[in-house]
N, CA and C atoms of all chains as a GROMACS GRO file, in nm:
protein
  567
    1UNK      N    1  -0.317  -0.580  -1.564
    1UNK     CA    2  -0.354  -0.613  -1.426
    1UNK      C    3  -0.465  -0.718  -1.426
    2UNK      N    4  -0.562  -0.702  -1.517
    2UNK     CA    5  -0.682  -0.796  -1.556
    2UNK      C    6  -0.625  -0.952  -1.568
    3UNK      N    7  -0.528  -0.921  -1.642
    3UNK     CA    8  -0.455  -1.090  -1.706
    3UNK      C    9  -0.441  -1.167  -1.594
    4UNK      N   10  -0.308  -1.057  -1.500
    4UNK     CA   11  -0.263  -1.119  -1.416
    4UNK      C   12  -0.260  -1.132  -1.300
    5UNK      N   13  -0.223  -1.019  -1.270
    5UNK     CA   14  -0.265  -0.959  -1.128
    5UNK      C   15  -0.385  -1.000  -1.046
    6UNK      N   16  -0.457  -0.946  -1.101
    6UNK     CA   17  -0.604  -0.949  -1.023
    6UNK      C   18  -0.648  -1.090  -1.031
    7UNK      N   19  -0.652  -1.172  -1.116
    7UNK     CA   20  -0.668  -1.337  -1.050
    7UNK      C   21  -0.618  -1.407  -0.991
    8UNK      N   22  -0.450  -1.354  -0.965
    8UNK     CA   23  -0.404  -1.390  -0.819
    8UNK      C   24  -0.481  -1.416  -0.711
    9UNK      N   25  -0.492  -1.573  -0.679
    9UNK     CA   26  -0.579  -1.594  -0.535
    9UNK      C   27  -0.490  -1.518  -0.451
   10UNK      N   28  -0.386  -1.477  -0.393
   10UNK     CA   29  -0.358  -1.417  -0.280
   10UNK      C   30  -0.376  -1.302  -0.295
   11UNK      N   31  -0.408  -1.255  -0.412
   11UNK     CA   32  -0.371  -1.053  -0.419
   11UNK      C   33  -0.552  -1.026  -0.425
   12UNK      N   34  -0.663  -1.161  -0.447
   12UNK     CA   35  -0.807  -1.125  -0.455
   12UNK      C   36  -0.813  -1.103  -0.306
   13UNK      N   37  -0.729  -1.221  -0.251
   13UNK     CA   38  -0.815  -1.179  -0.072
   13UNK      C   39  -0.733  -1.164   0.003
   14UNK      N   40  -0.604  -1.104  -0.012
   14UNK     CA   41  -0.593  -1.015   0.032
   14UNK      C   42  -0.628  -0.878   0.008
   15UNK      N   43  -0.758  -0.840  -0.124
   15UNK     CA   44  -0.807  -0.691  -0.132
   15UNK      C   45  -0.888  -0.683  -0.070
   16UNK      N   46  -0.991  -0.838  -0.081
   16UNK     CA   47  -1.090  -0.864   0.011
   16UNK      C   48  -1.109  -0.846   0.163
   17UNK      N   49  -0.982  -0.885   0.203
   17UNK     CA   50  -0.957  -0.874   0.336
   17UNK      C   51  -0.968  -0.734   0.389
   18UNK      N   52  -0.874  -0.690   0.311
   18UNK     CA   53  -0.858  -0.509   0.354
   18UNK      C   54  -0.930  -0.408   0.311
   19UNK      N   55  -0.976  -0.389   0.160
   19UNK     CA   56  -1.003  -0.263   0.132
   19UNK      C   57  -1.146  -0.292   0.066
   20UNK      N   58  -1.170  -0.212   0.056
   20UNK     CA   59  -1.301  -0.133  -0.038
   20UNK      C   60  -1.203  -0.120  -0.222
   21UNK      N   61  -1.248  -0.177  -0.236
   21UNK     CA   62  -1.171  -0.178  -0.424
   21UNK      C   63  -1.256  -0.104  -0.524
   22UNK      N   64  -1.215  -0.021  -0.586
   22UNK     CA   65  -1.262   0.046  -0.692
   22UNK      C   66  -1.180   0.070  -0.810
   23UNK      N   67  -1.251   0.057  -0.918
   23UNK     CA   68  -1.204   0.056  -1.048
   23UNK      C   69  -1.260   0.196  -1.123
   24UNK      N   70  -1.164   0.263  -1.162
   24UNK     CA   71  -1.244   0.405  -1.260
   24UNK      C   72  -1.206   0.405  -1.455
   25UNK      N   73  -1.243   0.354  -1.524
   25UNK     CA   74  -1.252   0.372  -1.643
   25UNK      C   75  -1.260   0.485  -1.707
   26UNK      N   76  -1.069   0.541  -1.740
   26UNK     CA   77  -1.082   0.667  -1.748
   26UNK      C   78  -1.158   0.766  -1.893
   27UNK      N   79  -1.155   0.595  -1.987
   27UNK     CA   80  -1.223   0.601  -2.124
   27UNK      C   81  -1.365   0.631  -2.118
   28UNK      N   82  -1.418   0.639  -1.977
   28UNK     CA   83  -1.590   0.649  -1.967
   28UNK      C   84  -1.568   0.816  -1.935
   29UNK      N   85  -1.658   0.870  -1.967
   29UNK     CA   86  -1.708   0.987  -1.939
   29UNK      C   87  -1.729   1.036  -1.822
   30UNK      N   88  -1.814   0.938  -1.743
   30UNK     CA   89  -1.898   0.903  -1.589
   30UNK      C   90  -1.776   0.877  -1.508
   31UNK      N   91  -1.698   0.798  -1.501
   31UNK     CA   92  -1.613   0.777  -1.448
   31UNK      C   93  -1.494   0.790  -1.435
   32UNK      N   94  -1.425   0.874  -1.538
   32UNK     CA   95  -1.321   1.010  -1.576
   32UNK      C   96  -1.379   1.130  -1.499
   33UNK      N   97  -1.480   1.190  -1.482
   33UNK     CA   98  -1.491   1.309  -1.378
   33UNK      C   99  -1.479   1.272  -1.250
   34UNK      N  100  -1.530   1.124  -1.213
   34UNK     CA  101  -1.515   1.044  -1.075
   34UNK      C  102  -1.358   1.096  -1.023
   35UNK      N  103  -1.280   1.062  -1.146
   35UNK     CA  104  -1.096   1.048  -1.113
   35UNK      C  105  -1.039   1.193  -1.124
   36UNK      N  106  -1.144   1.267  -1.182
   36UNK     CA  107  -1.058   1.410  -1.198
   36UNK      C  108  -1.000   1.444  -1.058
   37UNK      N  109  -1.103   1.460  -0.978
   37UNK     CA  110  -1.026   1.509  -0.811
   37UNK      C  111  -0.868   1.431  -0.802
   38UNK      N  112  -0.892   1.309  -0.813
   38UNK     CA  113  -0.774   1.236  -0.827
   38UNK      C  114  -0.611   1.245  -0.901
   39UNK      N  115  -0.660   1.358  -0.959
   39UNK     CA  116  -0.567   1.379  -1.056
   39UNK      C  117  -0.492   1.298  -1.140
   40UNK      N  118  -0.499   1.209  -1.196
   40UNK     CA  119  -0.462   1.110  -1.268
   40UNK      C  120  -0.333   1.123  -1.372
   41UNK      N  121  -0.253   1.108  -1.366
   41UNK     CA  122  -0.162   1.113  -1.458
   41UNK      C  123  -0.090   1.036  -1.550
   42UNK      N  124  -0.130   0.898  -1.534
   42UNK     CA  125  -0.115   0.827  -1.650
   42UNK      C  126  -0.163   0.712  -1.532
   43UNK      N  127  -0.192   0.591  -1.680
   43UNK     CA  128  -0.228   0.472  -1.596
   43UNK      C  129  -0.198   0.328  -1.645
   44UNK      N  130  -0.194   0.228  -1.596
   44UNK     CA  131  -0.260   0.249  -1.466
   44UNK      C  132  -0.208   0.302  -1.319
   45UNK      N  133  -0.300   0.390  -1.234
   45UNK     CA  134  -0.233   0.476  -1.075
   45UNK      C  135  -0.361   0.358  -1.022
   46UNK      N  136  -0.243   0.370  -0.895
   46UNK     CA  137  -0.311   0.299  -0.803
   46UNK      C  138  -0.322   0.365  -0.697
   47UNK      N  139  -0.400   0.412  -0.601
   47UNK     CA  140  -0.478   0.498  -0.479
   47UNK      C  141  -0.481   0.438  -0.382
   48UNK      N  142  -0.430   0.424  -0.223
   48UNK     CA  143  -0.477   0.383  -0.161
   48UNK      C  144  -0.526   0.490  -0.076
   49UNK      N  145  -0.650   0.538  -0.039
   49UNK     CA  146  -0.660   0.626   0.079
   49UNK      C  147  -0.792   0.610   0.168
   50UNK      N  148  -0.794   0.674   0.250
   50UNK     CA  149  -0.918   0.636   0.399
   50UNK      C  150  -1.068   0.689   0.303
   51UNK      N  151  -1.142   0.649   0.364
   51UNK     CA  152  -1.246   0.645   0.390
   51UNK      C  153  -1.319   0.826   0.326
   52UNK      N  154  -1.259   0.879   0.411
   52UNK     CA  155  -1.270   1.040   0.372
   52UNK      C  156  -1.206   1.107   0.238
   53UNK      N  157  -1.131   1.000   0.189
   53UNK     CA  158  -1.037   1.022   0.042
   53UNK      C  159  -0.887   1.112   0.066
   54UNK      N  160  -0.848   1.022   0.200
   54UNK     CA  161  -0.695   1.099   0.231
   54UNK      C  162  -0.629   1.004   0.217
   55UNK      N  163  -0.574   1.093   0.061
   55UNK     CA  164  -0.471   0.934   0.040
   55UNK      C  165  -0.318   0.923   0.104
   56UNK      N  166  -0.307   0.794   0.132
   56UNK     CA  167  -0.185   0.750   0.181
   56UNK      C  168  -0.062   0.678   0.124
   57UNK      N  169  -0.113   0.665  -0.027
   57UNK     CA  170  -0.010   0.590  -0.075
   57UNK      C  171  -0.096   0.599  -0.230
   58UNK      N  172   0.052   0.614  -0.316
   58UNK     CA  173   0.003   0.623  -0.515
   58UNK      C  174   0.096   0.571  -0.577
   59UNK      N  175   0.092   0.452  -0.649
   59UNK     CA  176   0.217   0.393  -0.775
   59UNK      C  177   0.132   0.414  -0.914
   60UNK      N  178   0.197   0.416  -0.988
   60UNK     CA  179   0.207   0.429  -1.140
   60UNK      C  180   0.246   0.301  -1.236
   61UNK      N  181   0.193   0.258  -1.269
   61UNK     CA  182   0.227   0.134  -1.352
   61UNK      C  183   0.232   0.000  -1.326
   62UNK      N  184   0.210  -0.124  -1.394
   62UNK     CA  185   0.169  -0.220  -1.364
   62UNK      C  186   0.272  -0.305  -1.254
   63UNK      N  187   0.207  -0.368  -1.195
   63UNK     CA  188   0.307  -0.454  -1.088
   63UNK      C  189   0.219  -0.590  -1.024
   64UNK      N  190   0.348  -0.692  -1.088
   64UNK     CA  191   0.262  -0.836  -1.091
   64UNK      C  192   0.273  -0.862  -0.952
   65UNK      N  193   0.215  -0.968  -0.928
   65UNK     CA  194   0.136  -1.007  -0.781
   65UNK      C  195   0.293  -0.996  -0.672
   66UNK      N  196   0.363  -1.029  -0.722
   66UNK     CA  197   0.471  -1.052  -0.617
   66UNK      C  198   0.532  -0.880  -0.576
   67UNK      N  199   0.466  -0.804  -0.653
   67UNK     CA  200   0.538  -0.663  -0.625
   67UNK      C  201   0.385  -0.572  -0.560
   68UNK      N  202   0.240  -0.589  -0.615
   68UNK     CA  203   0.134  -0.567  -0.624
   68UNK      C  204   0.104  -0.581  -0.418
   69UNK      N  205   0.105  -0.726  -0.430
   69UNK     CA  206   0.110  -0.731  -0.315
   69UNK      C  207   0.182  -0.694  -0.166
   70UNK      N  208   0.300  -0.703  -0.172
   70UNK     CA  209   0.372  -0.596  -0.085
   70UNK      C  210   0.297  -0.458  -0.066
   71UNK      N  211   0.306  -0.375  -0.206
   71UNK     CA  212   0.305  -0.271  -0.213
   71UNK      C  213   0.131  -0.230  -0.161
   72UNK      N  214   0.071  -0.367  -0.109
   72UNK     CA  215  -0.088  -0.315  -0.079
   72UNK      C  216  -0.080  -0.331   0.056
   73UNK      N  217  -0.014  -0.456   0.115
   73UNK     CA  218   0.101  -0.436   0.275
   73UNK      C  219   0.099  -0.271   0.335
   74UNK      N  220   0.233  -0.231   0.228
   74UNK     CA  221   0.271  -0.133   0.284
   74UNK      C  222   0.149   0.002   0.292
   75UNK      N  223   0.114  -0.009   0.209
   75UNK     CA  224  -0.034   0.096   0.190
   75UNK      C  225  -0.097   0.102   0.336
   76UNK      N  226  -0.141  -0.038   0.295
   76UNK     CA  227  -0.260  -0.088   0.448
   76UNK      C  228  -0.164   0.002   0.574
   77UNK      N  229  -0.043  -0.061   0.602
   77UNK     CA  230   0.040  -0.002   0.750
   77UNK      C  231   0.032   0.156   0.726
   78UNK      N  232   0.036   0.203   0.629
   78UNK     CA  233   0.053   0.356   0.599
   78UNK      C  234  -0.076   0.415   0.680
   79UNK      N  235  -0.162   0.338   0.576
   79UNK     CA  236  -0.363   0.428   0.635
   79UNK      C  237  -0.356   0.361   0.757
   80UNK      N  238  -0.318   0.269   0.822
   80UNK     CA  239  -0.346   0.203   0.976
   80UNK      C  240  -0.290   0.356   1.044
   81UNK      N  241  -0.141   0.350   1.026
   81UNK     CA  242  -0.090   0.450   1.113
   81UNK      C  243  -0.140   0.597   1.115
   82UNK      N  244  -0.176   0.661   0.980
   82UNK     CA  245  -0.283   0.770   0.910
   82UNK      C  246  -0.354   0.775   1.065
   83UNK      N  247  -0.438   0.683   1.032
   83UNK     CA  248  -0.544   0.673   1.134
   83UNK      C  249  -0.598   0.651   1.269
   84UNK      N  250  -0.460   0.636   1.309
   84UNK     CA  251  -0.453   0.640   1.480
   84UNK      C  252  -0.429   0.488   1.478
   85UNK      N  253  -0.384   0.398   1.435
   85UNK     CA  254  -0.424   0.232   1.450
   85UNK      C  255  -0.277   0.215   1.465
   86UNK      N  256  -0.176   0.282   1.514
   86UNK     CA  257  -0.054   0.250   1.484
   86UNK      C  258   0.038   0.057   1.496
   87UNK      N  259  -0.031   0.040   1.642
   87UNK     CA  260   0.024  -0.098   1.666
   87UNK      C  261  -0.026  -0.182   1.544
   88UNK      N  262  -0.139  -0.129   1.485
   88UNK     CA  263  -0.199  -0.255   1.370
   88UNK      C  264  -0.108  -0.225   1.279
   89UNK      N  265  -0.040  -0.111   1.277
   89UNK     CA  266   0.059  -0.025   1.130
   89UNK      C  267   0.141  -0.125   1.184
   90UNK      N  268   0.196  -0.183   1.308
   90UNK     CA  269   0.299  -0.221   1.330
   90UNK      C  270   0.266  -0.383   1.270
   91UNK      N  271   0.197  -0.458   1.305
   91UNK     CA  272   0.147  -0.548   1.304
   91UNK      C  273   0.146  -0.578   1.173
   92UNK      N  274   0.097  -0.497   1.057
   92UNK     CA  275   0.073  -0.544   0.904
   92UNK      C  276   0.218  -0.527   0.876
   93UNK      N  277   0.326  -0.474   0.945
   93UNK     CA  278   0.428  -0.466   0.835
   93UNK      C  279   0.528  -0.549   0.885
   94UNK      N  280   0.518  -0.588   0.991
   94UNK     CA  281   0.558  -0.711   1.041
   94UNK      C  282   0.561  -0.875   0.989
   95UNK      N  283   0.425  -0.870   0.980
   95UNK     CA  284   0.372  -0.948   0.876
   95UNK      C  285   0.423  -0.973   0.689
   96UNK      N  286   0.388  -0.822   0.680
   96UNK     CA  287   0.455  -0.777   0.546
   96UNK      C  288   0.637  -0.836   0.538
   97UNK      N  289   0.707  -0.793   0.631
   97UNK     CA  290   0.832  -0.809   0.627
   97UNK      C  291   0.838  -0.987   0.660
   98UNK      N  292   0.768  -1.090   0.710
   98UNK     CA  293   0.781  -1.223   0.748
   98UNK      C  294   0.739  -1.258   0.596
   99UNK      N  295   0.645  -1.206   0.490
   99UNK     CA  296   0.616  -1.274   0.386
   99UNK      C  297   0.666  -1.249   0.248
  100UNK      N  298   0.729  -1.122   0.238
  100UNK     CA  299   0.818  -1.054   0.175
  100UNK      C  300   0.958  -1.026   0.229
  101UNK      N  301   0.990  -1.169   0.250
  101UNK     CA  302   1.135  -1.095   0.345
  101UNK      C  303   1.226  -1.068   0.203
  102UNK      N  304   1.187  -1.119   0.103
  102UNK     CA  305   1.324  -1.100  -0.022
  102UNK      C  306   1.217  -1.016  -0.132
  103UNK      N  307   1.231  -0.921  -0.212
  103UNK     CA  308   1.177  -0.849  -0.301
  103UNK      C  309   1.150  -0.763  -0.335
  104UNK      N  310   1.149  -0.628  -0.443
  104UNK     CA  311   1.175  -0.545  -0.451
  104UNK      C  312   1.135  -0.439  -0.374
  105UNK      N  313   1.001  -0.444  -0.248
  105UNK     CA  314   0.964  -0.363  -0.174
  105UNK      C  315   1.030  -0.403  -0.029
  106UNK      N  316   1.098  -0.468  -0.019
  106UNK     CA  317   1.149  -0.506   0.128
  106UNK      C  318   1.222  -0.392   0.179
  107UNK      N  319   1.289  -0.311   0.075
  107UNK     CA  320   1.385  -0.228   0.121
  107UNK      C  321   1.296  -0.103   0.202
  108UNK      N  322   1.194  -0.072   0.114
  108UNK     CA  323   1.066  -0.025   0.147
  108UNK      C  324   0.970  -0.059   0.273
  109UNK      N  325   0.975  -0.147   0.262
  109UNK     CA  326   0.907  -0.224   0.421
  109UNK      C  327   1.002  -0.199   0.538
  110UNK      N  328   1.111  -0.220   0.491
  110UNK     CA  329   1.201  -0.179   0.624
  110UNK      C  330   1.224  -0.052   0.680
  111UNK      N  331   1.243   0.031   0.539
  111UNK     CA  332   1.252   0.162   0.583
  111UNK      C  333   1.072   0.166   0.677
  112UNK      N  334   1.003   0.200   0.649
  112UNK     CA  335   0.830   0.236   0.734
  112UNK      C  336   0.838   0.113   0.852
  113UNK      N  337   0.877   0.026   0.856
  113UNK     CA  338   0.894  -0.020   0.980
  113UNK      C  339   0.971   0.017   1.091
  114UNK      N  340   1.067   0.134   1.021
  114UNK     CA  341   1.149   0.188   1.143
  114UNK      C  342   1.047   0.320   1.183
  115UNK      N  343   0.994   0.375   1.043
  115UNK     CA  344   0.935   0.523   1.113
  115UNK      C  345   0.819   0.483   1.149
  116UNK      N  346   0.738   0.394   1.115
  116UNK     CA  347   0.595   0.350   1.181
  116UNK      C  348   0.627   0.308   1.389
  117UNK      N  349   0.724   0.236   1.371
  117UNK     CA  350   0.782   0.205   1.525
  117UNK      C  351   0.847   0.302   1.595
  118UNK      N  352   0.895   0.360   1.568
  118UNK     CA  353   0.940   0.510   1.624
  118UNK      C  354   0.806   0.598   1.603
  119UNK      N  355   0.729   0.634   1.514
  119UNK     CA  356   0.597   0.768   1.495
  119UNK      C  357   0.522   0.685   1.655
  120UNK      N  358   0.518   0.528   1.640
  120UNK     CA  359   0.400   0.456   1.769
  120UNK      C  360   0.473   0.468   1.890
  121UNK      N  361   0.602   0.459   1.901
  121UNK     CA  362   0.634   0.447   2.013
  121UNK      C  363   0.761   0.559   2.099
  122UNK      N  364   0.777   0.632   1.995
  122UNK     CA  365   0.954   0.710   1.988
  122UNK      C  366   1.050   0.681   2.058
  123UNK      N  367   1.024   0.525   2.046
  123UNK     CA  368   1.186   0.456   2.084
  123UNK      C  369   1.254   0.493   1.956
  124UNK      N  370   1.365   0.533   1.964
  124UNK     CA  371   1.464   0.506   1.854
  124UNK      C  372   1.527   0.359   1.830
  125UNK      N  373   1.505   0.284   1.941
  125UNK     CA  374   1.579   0.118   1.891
  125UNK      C  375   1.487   0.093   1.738
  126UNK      N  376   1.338   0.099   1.741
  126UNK     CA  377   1.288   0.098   1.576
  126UNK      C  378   1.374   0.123   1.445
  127UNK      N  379   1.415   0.247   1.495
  127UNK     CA  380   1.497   0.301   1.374
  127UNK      C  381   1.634   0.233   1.386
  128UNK      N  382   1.674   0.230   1.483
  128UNK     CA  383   1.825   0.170   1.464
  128UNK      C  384   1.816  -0.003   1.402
  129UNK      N  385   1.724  -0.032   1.469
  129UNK     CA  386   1.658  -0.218   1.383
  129UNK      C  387   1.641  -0.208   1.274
  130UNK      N  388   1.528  -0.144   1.215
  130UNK     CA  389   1.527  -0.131   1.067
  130UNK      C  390   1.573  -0.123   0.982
  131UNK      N  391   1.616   0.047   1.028
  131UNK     CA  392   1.719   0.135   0.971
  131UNK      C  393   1.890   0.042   0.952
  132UNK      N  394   1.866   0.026   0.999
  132UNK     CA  395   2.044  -0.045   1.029
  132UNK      C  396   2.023  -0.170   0.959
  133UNK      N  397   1.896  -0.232   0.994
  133UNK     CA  398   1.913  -0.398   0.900
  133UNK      C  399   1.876  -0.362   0.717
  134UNK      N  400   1.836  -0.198   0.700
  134UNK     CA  401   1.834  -0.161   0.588
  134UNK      C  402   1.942  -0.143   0.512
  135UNK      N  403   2.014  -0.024   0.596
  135UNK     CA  404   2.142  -0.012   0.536
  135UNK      C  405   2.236  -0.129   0.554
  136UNK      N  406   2.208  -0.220   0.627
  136UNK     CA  407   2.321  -0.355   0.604
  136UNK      C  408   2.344  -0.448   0.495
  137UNK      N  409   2.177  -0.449   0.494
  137UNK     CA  410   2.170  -0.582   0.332
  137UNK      C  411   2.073  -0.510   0.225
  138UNK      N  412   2.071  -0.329   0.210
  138UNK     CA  413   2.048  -0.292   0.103
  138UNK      C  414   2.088  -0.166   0.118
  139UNK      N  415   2.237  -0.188   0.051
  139UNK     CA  416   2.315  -0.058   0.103
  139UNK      C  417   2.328   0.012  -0.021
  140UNK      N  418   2.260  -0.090  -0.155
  140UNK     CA  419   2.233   0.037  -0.295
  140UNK      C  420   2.112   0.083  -0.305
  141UNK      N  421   1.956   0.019  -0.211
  141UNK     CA  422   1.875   0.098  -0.202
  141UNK      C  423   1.863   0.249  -0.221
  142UNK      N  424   1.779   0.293  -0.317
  142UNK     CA  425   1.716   0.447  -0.224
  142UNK      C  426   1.687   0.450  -0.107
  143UNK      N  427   1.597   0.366  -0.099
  143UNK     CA  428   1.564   0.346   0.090
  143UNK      C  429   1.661   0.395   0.146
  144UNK      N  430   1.800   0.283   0.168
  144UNK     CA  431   1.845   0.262   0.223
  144UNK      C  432   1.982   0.470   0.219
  145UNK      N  433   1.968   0.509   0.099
  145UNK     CA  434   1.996   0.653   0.087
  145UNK      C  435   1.894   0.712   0.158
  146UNK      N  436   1.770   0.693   0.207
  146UNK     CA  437   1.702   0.815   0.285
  146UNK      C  438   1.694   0.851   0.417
  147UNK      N  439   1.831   0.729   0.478
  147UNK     CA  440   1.834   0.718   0.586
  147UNK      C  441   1.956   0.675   0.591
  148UNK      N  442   2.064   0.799   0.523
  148UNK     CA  443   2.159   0.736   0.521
  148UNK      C  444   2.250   0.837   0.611
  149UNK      N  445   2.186   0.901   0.645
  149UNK     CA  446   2.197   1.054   0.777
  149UNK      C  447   2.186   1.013   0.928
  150UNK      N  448   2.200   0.877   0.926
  150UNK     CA  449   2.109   0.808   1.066
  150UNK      C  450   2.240   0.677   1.092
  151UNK      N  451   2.295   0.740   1.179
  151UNK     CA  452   2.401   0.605   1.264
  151UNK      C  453   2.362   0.522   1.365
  152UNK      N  454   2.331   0.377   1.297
  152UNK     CA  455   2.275   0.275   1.420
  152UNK      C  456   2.308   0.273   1.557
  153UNK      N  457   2.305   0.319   1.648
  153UNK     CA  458   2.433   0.271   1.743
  153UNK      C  459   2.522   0.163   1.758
  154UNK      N  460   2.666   0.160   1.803
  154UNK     CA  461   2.723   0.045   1.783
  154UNK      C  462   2.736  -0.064   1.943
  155UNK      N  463   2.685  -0.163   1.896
  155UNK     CA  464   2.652  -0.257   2.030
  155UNK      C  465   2.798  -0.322   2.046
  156UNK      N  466  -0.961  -2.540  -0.563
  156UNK     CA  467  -1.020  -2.397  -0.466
  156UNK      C  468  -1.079  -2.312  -0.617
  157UNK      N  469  -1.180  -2.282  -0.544
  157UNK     CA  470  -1.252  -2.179  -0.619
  157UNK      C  471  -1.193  -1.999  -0.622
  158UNK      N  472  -1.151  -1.951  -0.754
  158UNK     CA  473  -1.111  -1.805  -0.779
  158UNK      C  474  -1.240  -1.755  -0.699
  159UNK      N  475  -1.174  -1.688  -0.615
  159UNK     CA  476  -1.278  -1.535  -0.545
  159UNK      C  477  -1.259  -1.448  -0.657
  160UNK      N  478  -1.381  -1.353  -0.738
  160UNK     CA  479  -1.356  -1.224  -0.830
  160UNK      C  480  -1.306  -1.106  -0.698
  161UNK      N  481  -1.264  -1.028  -0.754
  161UNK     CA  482  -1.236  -0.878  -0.665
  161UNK      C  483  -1.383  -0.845  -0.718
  162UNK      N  484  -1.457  -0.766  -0.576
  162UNK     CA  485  -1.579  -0.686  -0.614
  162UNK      C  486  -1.564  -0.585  -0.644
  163UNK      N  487  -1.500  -0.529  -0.733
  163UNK     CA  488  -1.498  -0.390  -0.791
  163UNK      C  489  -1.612  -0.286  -0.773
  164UNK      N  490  -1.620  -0.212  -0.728
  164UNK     CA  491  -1.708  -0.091  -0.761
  164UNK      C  492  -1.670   0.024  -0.851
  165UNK      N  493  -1.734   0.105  -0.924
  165UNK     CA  494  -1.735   0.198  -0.936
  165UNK      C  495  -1.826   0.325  -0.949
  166UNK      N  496  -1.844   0.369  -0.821
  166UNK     CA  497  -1.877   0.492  -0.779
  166UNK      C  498  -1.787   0.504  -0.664
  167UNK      N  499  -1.714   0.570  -0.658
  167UNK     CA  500  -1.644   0.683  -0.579
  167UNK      C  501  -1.676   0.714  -0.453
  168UNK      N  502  -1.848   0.767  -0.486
  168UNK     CA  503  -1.896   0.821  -0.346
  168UNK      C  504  -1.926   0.726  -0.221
  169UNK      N  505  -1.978   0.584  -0.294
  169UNK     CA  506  -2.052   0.496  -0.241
  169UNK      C  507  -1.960   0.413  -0.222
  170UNK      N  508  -1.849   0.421  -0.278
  170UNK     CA  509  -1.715   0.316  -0.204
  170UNK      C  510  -1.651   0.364  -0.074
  171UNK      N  511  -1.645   0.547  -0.088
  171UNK     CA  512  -1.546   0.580   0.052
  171UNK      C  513  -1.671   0.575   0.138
  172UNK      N  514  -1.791   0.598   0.180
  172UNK     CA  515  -1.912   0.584   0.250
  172UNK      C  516  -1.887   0.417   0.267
  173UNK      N  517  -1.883   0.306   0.226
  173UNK     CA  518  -1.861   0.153   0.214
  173UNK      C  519  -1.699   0.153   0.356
  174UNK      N  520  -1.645   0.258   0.285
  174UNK     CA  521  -1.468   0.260   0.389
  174UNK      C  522  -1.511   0.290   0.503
  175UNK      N  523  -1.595   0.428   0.501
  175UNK     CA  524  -1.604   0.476   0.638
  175UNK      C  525  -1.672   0.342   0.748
  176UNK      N  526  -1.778   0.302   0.688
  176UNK     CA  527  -1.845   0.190   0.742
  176UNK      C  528  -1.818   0.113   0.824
  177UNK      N  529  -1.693   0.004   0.762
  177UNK     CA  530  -1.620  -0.043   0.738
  177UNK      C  531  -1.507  -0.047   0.834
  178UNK      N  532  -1.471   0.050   0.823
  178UNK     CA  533  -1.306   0.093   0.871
  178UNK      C  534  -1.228   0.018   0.809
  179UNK      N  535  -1.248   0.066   0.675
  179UNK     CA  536  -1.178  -0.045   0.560
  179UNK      C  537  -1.100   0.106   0.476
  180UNK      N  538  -0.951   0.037   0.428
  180UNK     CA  539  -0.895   0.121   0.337
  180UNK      C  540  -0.970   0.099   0.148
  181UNK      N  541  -0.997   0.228   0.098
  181UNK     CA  542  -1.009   0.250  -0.004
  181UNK      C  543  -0.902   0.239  -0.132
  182UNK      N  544  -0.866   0.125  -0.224
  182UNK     CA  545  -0.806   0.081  -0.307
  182UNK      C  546  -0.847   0.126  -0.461
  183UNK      N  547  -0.810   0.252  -0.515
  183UNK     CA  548  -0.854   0.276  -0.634
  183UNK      C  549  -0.764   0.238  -0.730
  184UNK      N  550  -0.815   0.169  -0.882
  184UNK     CA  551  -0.737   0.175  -1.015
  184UNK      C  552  -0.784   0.281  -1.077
  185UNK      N  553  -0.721   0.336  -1.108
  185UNK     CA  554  -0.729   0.432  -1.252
  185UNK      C  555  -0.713   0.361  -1.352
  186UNK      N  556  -0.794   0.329  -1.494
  186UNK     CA  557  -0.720   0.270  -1.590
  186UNK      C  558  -0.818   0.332  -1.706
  187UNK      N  559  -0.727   0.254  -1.833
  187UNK     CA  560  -0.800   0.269  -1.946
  187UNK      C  561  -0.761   0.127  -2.006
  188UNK      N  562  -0.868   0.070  -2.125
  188UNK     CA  563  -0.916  -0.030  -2.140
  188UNK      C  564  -0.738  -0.075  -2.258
  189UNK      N  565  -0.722  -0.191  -2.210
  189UNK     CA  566  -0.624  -0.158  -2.353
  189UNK      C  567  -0.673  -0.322  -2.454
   0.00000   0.00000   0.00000
């Protein structure tokens, strides 16, 4: 992540932008009991959670800027919505989906853009938009299997 | 253009206290040195 990742000018500020960043060195003593609460299970884990330490989102293993970044997108909309901020949940993944429209988390972005827009608003058109533009052009997704119980309506 | 570093912290306590502040999400790595 040192090499690559993290000197990514877009993945520095966009951490800058959003979060509070912390690093735990699980080889330190001091900072291995820091992560115990955390439960750690191999690394590198990545954490995103509020303020109070309610996490909202955890991956496992390295992921270069083009996957890194999405996946800090989708985080951000996760703790927005967590937190009562829903239209901003709506807003970052909106965003998320205009700058990641092709890549391995899109399928991912689409799916939480249907339940973030339905949890803010409980229109179901959310889910049928999403949901439906999920299962259309990623119909071998998992995603697109976790919502595969859900019939768009037909216009 | 000049590289921005990520400001890393590490203390735990003094980062989610930094979130609350803030109204900033908390971004942790777990790692070990390789």
């Amino acid at each position: 992540m040192d090499a690559v990742t993290y000197p990514d000018a877009a993945v520095s500020a966009f951490i800058d932008a959003h979060f509070v960043p912390v690093k735990l060195n699980l080889s330190d003593d001091a900072e291995a009991a820091q992560a115990r609460e955390l439960v750690p299970l191999w690394t590198p884990t990545f954490i995103i959670s509020d303020g109070r330490g309610r996490e909202v989102h955890r991956e496992i293993g390295f992921l270069p800027p083009n996957d890194f970044l999405p996946m800090l997108a989708l985080a951000r909309a996760k703790g927005l919505l967590a937190t009562g901020r829903g239209q901003e949940a709506i807003q970052a993944l909106d965003d998320a989906l205009a700058r990641f429209a092709q890549g391995e988390y899109t399928p991912q972005l689409l799916y939480w853009r249907g339940v973030v827009g339905y949890s803010v608003t409980h229109d179901r058109s959310h889910l049928a938009e999403y949901w439906g533009r999920l299962q259309r052009e990623y119909p071998q997704s998992t995603w697109s299997v976790r919502c595969s119980f859900f019939q768009p309506p037909t216009s | 253009m000049t590289q921005q570093a990520i400001a890393w912290q590490h203390d735990l306590a003094a980062a989610r206290e930094r979130a609350r502040d803030t109204r900033r999400l908390l971004l942790v790595d777990l790692y070990r040195p390789t």
